[in-house]
C-alpha positions in Angstrom: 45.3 96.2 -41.7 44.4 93.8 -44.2 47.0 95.3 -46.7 49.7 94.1 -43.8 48.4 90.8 -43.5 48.6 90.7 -47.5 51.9 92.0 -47.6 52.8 89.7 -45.1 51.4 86.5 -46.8 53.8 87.3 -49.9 56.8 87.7 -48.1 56.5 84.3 -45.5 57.7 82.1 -48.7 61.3 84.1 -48.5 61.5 84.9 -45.0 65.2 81.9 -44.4 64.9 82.5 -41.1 61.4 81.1 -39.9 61.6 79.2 -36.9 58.4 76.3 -38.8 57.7 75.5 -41.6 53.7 75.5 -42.5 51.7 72.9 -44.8 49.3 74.6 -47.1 46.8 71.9 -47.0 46.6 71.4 -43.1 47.6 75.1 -42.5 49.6 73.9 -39.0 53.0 74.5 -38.3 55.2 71.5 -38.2 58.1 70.5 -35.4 61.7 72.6 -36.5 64.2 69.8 -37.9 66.6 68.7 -35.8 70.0 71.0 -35.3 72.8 69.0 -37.8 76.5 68.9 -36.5 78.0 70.0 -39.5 81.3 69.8 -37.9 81.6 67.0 -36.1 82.2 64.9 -39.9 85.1 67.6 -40.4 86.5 67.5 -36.9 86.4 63.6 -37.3 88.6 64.1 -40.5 90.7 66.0 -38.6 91.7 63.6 -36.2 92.2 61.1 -38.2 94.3 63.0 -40.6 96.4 64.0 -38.0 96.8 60.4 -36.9 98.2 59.9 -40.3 100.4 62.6 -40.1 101.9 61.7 -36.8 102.7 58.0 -38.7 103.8 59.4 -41.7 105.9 61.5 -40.5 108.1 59.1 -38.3 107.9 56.1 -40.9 108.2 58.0 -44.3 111.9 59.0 -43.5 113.1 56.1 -42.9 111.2 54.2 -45.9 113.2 56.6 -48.1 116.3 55.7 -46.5 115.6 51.9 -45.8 115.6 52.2 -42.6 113.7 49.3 -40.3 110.8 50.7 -39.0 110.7 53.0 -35.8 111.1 50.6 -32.7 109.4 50.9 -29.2 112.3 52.1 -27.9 112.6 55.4 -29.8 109.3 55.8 -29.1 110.0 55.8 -25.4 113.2 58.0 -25.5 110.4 60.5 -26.6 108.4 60.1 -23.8 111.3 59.9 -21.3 112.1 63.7 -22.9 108.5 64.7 -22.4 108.3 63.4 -19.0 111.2 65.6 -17.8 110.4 68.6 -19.7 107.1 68.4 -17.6 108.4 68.1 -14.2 110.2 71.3 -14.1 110.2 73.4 -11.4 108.4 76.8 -11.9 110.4 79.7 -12.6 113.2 77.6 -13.6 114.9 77.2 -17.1 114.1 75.2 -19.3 116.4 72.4 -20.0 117.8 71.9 -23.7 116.3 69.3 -25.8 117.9 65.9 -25.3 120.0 64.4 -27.6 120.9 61.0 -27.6 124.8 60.6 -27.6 125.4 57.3 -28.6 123.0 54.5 -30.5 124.1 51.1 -31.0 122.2 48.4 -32.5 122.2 44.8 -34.2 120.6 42.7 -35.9 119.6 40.3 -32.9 116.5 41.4 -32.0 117.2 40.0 -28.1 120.1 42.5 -28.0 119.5 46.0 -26.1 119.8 49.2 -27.6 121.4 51.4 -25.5 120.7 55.3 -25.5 122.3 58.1 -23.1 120.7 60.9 -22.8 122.8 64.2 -21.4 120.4 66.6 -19.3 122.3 69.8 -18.7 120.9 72.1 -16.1 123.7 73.8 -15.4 125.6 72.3 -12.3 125.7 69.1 -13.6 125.5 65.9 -16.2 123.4 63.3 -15.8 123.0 59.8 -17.7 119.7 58.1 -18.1 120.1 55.6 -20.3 116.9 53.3 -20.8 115.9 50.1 -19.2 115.6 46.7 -21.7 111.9 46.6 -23.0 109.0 44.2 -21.1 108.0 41.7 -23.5 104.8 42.9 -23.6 106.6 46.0 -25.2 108.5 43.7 -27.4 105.3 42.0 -28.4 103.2 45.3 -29.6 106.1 46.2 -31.8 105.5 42.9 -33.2 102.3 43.2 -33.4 102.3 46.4 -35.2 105.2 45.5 -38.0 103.2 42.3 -38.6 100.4 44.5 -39.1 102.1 46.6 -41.5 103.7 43.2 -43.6 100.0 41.9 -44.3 99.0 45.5 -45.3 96.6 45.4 -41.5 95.8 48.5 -39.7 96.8 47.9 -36.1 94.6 50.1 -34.5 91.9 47.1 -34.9 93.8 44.4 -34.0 94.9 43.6 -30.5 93.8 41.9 -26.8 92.1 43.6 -24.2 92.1 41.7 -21.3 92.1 42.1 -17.7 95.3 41.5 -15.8 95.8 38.2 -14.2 92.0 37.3 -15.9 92.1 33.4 -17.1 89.7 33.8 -19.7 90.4 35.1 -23.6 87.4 36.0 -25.3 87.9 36.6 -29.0 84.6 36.0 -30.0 82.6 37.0 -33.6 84.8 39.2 -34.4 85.9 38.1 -38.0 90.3 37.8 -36.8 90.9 36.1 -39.6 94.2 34.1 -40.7 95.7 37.3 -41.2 95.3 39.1 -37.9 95.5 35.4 -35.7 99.1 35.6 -37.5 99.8 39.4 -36.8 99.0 38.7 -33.0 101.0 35.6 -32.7 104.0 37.3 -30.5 101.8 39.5 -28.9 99.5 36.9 -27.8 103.0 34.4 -26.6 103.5 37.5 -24.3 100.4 38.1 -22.8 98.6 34.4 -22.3 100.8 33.1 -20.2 98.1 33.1 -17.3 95.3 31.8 -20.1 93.5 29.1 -19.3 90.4 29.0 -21.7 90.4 30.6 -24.7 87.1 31.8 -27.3 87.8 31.9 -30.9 84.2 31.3 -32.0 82.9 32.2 -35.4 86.2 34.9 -37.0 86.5 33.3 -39.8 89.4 31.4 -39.5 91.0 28.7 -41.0 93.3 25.7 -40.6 95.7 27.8 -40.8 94.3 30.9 -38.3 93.4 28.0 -35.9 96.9 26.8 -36.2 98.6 30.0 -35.5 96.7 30.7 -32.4 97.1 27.8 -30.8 101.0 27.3 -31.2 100.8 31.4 -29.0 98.5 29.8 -26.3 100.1 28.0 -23.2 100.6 24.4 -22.7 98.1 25.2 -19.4 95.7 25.4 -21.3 92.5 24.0 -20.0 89.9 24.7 -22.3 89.4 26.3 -26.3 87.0 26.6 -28.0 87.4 27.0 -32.0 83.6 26.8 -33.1 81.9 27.9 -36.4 85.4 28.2 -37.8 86.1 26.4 -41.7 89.1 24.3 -40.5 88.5 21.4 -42.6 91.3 22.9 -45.8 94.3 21.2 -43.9 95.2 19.1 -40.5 98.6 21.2 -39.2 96.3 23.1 -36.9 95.1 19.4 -35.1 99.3 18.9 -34.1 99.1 22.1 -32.0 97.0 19.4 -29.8 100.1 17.5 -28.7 101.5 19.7 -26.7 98.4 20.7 -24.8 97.9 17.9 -22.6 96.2 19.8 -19.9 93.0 20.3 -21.9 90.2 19.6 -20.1 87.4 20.8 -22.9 87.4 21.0 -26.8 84.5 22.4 -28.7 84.7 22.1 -32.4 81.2 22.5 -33.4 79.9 23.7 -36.7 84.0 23.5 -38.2 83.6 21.3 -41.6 85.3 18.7 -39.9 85.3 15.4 -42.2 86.8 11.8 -41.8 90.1 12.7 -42.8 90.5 15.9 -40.0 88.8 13.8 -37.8 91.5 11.1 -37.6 94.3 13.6 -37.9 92.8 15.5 -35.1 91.8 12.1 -32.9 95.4 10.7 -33.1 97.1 14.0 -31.7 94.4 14.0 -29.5 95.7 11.2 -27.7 97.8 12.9 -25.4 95.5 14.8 -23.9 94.5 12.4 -21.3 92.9 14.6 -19.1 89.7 15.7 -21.4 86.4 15.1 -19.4 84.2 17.2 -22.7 84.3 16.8 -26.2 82.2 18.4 -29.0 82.4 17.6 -32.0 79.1 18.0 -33.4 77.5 20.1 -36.6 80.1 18.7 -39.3 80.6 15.5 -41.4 82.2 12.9 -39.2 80.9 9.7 -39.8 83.9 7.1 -39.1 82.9 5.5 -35.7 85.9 3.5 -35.4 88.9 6.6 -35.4 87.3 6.9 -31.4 87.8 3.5 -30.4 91.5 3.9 -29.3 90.8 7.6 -27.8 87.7 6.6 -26.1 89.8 3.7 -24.7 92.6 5.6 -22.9 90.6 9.0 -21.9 89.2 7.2 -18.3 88.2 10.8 -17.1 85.7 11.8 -20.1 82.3 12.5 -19.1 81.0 14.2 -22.2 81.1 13.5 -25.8 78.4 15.4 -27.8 78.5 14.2 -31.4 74.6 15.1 -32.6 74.4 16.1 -36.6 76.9 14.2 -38.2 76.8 11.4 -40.5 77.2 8.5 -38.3 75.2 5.2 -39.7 75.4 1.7 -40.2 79.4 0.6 -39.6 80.3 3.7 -38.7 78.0 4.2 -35.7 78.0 0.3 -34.7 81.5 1.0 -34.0 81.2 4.5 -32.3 78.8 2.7 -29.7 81.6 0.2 -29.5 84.1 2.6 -28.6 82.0 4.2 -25.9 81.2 0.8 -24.3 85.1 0.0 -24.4 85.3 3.5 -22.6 83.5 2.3 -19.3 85.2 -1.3 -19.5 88.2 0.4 -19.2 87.7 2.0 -16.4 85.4 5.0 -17.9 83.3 7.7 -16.6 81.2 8.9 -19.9 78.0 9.4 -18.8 76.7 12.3 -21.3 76.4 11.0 -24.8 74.4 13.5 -27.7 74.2 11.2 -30.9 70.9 13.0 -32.2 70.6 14.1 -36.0 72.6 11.3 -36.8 70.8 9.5 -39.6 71.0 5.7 -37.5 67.6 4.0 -38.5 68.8 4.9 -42.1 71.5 2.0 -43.1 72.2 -0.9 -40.9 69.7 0.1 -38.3 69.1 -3.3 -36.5 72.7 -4.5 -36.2 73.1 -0.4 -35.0 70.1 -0.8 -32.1 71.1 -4.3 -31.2 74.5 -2.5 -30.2 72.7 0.1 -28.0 70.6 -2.5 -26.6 73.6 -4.4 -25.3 75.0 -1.0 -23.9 71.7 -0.6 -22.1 71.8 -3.7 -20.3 75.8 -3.6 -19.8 76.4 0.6 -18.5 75.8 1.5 -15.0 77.8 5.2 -15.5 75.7 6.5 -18.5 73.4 9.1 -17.0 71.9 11.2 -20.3 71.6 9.7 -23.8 70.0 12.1 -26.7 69.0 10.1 -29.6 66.5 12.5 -31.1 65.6 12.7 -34.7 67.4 9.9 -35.9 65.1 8.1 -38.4 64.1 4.7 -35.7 61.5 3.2 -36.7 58.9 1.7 -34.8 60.5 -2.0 -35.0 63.9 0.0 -33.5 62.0 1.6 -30.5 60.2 -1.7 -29.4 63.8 -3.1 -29.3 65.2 -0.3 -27.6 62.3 -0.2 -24.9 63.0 -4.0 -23.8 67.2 -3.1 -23.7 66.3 -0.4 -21.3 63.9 -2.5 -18.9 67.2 -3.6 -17.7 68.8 -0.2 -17.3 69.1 1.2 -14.0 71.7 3.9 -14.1 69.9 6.3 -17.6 68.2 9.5 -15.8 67.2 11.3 -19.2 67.0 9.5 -22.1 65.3 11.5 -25.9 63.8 9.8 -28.9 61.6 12.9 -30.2 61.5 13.1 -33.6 61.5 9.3 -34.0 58.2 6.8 -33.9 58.5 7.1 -30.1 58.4 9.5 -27.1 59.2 9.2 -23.6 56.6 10.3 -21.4 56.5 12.5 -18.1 57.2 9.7 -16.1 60.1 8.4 -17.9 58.3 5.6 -19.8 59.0 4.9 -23.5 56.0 5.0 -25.4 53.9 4.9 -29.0 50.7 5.9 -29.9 50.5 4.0 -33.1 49.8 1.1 -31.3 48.9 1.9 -27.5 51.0 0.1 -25.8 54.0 1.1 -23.3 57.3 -0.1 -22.9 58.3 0.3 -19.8 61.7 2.1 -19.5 63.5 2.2 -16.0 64.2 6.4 -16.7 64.1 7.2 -13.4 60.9 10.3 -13.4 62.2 13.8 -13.6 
């Protein structure tokens, strides 16, 4: 017995086909690994191969003979074969492979390409020549010979998208110029129902920006190009001008600086019916490129401006602008000016100004001037402008050397004493 169990001991090292393997110091079997799918790597290859194949071998021909690339309508002759190969009745022959008798084409793309095809199934002839493409066929050819010019696999590019649905989402995605340019037709042909479009944060530039707004509708209501470096040129701000139905532009986080910003303002201008801008996150700092926008757009409510580099002048005459908005007949009663270093240069001429607008607006509602360097001196002169406010409902100063209170009082603990504010209590 103890000769078997000896003899057993020496041969457990080779034995390849134990179910555990044992550790010599705790002397307890541990769990089996986990089953690999060798094949699923080589099965993967496979398909993908075969993919490759299936291009190649339609596409390669016709390189060698300088041929333009296969067209959509080939494609579907194919499938048009297929389909009636399929719907044969049991029992009965099968019909000879079609063979298109007669293929015209020319160089205008807008011009059909006609194809007969001759089914013989013995009693008689029949013609089926194919319909004109959709131009959402049109566009996916497009889309995939644009693909192949910028070297672009096609198979990652595209727009999924319910039908009839007014929203496009294209969201963190990284497009890129590239792919916003391949998509261009494709896009023309399938946004006509679009009404707000996503293009946040996918690395585009002026130039992306530009080709994706020239595909979108002039119905467009609402776009939003955010986190996006758009500040290398300004042809993507004329794509603005024929957009006069926008309703909302975000351009937060895009680079912007003065230069875009007053390219992008004066095509801006026929877009009357804006009631939200946002503009905030970049480097804007000339105030006085809004005066004549603020003046003419009566139906803004919304204009959120916080981290830019509005100061002294510059922010003097912002605050002019937006007071010219409600003389004229304005509606702006959302204004977000925080991170905006205004205590820094010119800070009294900057809080007399929004002590006037206190005492003059009865349509500003919110008013966010957080963490923008006021000094105590600035805050006692902004608490005695809004004693004389009736119409501000939520008004911030965090971050500055003053808070408002749960009862809507402007207040200071450096010295005690409360300003009252007429911040109507939350």
């Amino acid at each position: 017995m103890h000769a078997l169990d000896r003899e057993f001991q020496s041969q457990r090292s080779f034995d390849v086909h134990a179910a555990h393997e044992f550790d010599s110091s705790a002397c307890r079997p541990l769990p089996a690994r986990p089953s690999v799918d060798l094949g699923l790597g080589l099965r993967k290859a496979r398909f993908f191969d075969s993919c490759l194949r299936a291009d190649r071998s339609v596409e390669f021909p016709r390189r060698v003979r300088a041929l333009s690339p296969v067209t959509t309508r080939e494609s579907k002759l194919a499938a048009v074969a297929a389909k009636v190969q399929e719907v044969r009745l049991p029992g009965s022959p099968r019909l000879p492979e079609p063979v298109p008798t007669r293929i015209t084409t020319n160089n205008d793309p807008q011009d059909w390409v006609q194809k007969s095809i001759t089914l013989m199934d013995g009693l008689a002839e029949v013609q089926a020549p194919l319909k004109q493409l959709d131009r959402h066929d049109r566009a996916m050819q497009d889309l995939v010979n644009q693909c192949r010019r910028v070297r672009l696999h096609p198979a990652t590019t595209g727009i999924v998208r319910a039908q009839g649905e007014e929203k496009l989402q294209l969201e963190y995605g990284f497009l890129t110029d590239e792919r916003a340019e391949a998509m261009n037709d494709t896009l023309k042909a399938s946004s006509a129902d679009v009404r707000e479009a996503r293009f946040r944060a996918n690395g585009l530039s002026d130039f992306g920006a530009g080709q994706l707004l020239e595909a979108l509708p002039s119905e467009l209501e609402s776009v939003d190009l955010s986190q996006n470096d758009l500040d290398h040129g300004t042809g993507w701000c004329r794509s603005f001008r024929r957009l006069n139905k926008l309703r909302s532009l975000t351009l937060s986080d895009c680079q912007i600086t003065d230069n875009t910003c007053l390219e992008l303002l004066n095509d801006l201008v026929r877009c009357r019916s804006l009631t939200r801008i946002d503009l905030s996150c970049n480097a804007i700092s000339v105030g006085a490129a809004f005066q004549p926008l603020l003046k003419r757009f009566n139906y803004l409510e919304e204009l959120d401006l916080h981290w830019n580099h509005f100061t002294g002048e510059g922010a003097v005459a912002l605050i002019q602008g937006i007071m010219d908005n409600e003389k004229s007949g304005g509606r702006l009663c959302y204004v977000n000016l925080s991170w905006n270093p205004l205590g820094k240069s010119g800070a009294e001429e900057t809080c007399q100004m929004l002590v006037k607008y206190f005492r003059e607006t009865t349509v500003l509602r919110h008013l966010d001037i957080s963490r923008c360097d006021l000094s105590l001196a600035c805050c006692r002169h902004l608490a005695e402008g809004l004693k004389e406010n009736r119409s501000i409902v939520g008004f911030h100063v965090s971050g500055n050397e003053a808070t408002v209170d749960a009862q809507g009082f402007l207040a200071w603990d450096s010295v005690g004493a409360w300003a009252h504010s007429t911040c109507t209590p939350p």
